[in-house]
C-alpha positions as a Markdown table, in Angstrom:
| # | Residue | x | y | z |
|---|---|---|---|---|
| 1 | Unk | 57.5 | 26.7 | 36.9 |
| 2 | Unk | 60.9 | 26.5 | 38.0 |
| 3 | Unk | 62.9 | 29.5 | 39.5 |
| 4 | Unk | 65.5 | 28.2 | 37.3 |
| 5 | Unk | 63.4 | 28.1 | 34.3 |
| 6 | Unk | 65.1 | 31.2 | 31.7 |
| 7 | Unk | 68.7 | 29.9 | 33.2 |
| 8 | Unk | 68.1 | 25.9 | 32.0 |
| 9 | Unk | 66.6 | 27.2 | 28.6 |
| 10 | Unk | 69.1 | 29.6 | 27.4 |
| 11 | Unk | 71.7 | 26.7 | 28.2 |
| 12 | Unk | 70.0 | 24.4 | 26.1 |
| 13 | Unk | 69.6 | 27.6 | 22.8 |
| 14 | Unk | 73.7 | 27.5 | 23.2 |
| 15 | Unk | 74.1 | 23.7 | 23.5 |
| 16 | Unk | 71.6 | 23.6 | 20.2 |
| 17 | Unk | 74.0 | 26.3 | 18.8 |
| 18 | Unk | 76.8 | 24.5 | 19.2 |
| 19 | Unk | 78.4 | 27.3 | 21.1 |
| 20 | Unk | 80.1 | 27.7 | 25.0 |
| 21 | Unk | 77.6 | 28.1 | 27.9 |
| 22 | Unk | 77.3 | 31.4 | 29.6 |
| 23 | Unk | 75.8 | 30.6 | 32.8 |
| 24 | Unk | 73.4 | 33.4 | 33.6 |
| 25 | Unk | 72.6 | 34.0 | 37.2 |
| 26 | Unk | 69.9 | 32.3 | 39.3 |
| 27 | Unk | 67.1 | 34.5 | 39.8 |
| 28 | Unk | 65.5 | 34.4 | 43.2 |
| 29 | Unk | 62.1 | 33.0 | 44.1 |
| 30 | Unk | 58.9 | 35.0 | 42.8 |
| 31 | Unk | 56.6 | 36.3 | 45.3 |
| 32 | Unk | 53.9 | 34.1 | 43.8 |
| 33 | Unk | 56.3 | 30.9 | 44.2 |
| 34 | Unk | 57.3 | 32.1 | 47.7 |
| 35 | Unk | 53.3 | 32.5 | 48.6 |
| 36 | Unk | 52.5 | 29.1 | 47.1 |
| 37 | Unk | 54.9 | 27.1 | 48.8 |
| 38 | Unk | 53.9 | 29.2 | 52.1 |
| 39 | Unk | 51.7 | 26.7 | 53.4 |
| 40 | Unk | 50.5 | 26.1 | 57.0 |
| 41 | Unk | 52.1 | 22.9 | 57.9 |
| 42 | Unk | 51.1 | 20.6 | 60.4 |
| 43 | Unk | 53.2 | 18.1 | 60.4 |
| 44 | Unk | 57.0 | 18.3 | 59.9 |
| 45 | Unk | 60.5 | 16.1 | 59.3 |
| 46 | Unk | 61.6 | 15.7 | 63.2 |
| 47 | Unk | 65.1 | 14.7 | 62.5 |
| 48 | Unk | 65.2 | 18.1 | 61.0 |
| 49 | Unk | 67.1 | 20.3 | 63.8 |
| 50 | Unk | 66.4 | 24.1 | 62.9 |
| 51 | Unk | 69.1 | 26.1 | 64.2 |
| 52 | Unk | 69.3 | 29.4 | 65.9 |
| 53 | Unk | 71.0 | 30.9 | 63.2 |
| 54 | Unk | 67.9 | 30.2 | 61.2 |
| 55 | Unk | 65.5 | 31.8 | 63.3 |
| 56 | Unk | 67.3 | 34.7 | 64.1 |
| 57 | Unk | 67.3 | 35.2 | 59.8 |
| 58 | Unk | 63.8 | 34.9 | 60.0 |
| 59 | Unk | 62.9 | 37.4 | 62.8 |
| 60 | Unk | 65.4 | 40.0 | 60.7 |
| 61 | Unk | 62.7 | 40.5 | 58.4 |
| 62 | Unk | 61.2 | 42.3 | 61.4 |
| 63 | Unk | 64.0 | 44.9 | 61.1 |
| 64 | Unk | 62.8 | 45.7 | 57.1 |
| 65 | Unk | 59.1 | 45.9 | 57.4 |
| 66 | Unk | 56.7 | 48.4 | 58.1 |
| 67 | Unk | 54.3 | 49.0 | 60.9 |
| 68 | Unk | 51.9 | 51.3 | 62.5 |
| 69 | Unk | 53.1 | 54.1 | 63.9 |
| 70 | Unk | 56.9 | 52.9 | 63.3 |
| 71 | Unk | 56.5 | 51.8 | 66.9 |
| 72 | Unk | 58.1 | 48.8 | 66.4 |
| 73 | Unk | 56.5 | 47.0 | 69.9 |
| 74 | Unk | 56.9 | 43.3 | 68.7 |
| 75 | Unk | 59.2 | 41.1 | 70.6 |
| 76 | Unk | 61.0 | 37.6 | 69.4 |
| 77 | Unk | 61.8 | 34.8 | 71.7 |
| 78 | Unk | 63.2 | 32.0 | 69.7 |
| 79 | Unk | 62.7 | 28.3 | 71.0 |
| 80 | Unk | 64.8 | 25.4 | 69.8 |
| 81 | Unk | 66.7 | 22.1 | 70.1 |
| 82 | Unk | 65.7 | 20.4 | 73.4 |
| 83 | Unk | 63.7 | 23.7 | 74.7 |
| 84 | Unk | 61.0 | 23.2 | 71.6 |
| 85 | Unk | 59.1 | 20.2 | 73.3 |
| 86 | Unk | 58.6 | 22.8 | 76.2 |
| 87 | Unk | 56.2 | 25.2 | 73.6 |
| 88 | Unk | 54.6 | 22.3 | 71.7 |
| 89 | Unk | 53.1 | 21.3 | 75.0 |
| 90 | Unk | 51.0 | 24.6 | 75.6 |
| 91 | Unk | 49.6 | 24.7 | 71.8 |
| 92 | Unk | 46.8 | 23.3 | 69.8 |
| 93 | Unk | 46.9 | 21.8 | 66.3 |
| 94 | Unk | 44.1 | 21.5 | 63.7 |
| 95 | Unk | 40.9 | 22.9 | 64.8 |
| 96 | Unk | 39.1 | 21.9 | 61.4 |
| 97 | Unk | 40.5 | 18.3 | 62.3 |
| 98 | Unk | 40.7 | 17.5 | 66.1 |
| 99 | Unk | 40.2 | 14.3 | 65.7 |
| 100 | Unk | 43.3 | 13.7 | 64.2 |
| 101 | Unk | 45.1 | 15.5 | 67.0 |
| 102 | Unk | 48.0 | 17.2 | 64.7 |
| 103 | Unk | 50.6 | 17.3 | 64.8 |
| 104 | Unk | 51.3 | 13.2 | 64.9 |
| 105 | Unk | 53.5 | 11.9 | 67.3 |
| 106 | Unk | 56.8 | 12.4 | 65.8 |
| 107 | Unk | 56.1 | 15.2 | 63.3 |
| 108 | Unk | 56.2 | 18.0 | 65.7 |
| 109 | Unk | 58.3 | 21.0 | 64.8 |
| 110 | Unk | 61.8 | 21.5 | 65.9 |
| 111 | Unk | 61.7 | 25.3 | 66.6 |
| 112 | Unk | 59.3 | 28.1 | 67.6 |
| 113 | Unk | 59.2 | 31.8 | 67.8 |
| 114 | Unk | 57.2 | 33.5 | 70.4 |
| 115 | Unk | 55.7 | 36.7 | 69.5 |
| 116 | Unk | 55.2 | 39.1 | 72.2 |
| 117 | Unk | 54.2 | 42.7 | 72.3 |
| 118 | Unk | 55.4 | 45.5 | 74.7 |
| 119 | Unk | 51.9 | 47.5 | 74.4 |
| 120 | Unk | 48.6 | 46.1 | 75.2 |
| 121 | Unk | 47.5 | 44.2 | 72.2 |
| 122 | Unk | 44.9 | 46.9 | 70.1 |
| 123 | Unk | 44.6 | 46.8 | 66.0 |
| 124 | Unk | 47.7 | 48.8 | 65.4 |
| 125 | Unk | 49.5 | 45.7 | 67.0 |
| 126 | Unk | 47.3 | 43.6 | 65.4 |
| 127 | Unk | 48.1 | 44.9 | 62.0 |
| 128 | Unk | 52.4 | 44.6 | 62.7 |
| 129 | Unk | 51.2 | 41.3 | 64.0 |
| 130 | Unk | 49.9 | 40.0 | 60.5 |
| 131 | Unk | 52.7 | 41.8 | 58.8 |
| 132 | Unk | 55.7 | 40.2 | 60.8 |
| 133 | Unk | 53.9 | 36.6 | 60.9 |
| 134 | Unk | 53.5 | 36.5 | 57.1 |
| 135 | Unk | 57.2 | 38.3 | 56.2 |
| 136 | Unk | 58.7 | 35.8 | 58.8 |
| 137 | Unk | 57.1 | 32.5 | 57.1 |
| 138 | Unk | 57.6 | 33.8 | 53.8 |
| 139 | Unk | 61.4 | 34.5 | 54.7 |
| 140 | Unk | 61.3 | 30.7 | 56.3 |
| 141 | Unk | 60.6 | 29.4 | 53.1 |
| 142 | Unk | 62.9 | 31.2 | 51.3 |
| 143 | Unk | 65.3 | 29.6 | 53.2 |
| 144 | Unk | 64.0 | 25.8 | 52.7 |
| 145 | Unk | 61.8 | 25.9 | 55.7 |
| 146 | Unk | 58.2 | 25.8 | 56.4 |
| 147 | Unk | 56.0 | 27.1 | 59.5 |
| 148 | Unk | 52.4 | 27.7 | 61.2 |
| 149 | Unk | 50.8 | 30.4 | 62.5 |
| 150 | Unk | 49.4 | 29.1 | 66.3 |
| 151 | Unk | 47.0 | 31.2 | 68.2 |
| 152 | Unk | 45.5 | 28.7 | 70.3 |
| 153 | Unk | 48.0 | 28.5 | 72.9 |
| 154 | Unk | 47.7 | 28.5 | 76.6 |
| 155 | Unk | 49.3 | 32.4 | 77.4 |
| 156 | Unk | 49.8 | 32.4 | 81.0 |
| 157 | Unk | 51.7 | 28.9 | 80.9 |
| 158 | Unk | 53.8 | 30.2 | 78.0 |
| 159 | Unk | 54.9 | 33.3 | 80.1 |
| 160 | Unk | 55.8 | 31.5 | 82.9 |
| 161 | Unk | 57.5 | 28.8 | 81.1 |
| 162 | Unk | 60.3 | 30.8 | 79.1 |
| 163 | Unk | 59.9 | 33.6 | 81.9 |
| 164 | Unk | 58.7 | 36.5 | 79.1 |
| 165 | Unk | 58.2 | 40.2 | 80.2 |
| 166 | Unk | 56.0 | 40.7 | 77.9 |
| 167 | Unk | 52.7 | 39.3 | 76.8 |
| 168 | Unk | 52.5 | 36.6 | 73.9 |
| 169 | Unk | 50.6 | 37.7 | 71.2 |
| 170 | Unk | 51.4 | 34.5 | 68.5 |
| 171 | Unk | 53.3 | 31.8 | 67.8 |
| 172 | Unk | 55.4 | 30.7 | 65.0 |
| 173 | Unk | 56.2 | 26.6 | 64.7 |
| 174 | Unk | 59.2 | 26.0 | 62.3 |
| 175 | Unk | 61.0 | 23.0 | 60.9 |
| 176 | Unk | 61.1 | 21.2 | 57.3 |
| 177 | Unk | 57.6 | 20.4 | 55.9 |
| 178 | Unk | 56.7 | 16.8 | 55.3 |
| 179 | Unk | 53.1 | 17.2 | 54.6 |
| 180 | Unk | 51.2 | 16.8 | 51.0 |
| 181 | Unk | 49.5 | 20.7 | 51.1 |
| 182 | Unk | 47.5 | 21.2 | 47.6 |
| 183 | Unk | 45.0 | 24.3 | 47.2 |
| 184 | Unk | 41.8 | 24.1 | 45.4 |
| 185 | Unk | 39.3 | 26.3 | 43.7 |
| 186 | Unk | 36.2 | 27.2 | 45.2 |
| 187 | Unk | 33.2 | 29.6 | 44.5 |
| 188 | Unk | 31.8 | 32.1 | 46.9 |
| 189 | Unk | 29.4 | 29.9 | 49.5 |
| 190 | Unk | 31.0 | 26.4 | 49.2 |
| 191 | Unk | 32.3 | 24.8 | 52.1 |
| 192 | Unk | 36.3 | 27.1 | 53.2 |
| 193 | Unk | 37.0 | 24.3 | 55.3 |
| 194 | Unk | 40.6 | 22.6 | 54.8 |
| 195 | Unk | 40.4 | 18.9 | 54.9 |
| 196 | Unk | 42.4 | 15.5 | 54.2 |
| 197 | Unk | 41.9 | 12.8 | 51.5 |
| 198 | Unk | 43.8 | 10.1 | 50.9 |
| 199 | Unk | 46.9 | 11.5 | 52.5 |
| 200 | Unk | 46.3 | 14.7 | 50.8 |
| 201 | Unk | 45.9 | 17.9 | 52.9 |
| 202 | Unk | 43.7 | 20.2 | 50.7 |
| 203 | Unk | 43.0 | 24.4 | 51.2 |
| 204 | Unk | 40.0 | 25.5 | 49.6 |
| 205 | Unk | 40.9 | 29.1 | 47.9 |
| 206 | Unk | 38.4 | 32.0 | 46.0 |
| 207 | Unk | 39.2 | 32.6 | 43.0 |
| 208 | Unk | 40.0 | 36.0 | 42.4 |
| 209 | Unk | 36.6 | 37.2 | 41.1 |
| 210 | Unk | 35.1 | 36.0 | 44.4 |
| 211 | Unk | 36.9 | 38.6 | 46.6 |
| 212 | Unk | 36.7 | 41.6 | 44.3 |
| 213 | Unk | 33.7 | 44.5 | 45.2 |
């Protein structure tokens, strides 16, 4: 359903009545629409050039959420324009696929934020980990972008590519989307998978009754 939905129909009740239009303001994005369209993308619109001013909006989510501790220990290094080709070259796409080797030549993303952590990686960092890497995408969708969590990336080349003090934890690949991402209902045991039909890129989800105890 539309964000716009409420907004489009009380327009049409006045047009029906005959009467002036009182525009009503745009509500913003659900959570549930934000989380649908939050989609691991693999393939993106090159000529798309994110801009620094969009990734340092996404990493300020950072500054809002909560994390273990409060001891706030993640790091941002933002990677863009002719710099990004320098970070695609030390990840790997599509494990569930590699013979498709993702992302296709000219689909790669135009931007990446490196995730780095000042404390030896443990589960409290873990847990800030999961916490900035999903407020971050969602945020990069609210803002007409899309993204990828990476974690198979080569650290050590990373570091001493972009000369980081501190150890890489995750990466983030953002641009515009220009993939065909659909979920689809499955039941506890089948195949969990994601895989590509007829140009289709398809995410096999639990219903909700599969994941309660």
């Amino acid at each position: 359903m539309a964000d716009n939905y409420l907004e489009k129909k009380f327009e049409e009740l006045q047009a029906r009545k005959g009467g002036t239009k009182h525009k009503v303001a745009a509500s913003n994005p659900s959570l549930d629409s934000l989380l649908l369209r939050n989609r691991s993308y693999r393939g993106f619109d090159n000529s798309y050039k994110v801009s620094r001013e969009e990734l340092v909006k996404i990493v300020e989510v950072c500054t809002k959420i909560p994390c273990a501790k409060n001891q706030q220990a993640l790091r941002f290094k933002l990677v863009y324009g002719e710099d990004a080709p320098r970070m695609q070259q030390y990840t790997k796409w599509g494990g569930a696929l590699p013979e498709l080797n993702l992302p296709f030549k000219g689909t790669e993303p135009t931007a990446f934020i490196i995730i780095c952590s000042t404390v030896a990686e443990n589960k409290w960092v873990d847990i800030d980990l999961g916490i900035a890497a999903q407020s971050m995408l969602l945020k990069a969708v609210e803002i007409g972008l899309n993204g990828i969590c990476i974690g198979a990336f080569n650290k050590v080349e990373t570091v001493n590519e972009f000369a980081l003090e501190h150890e890489p934890v995750l990466v983030l690949a953002i641009g515009k989307g220009a993939e065909n991402i659909q979920l689809t209902r499955i039941k506890l045991g089948e195949p969990q998978a994601y895989y590509r039909k007829d140009g289709v890129h398809f995410v096999p989800k639990m219903g909700v009754d599969d994941i309660l105890v």
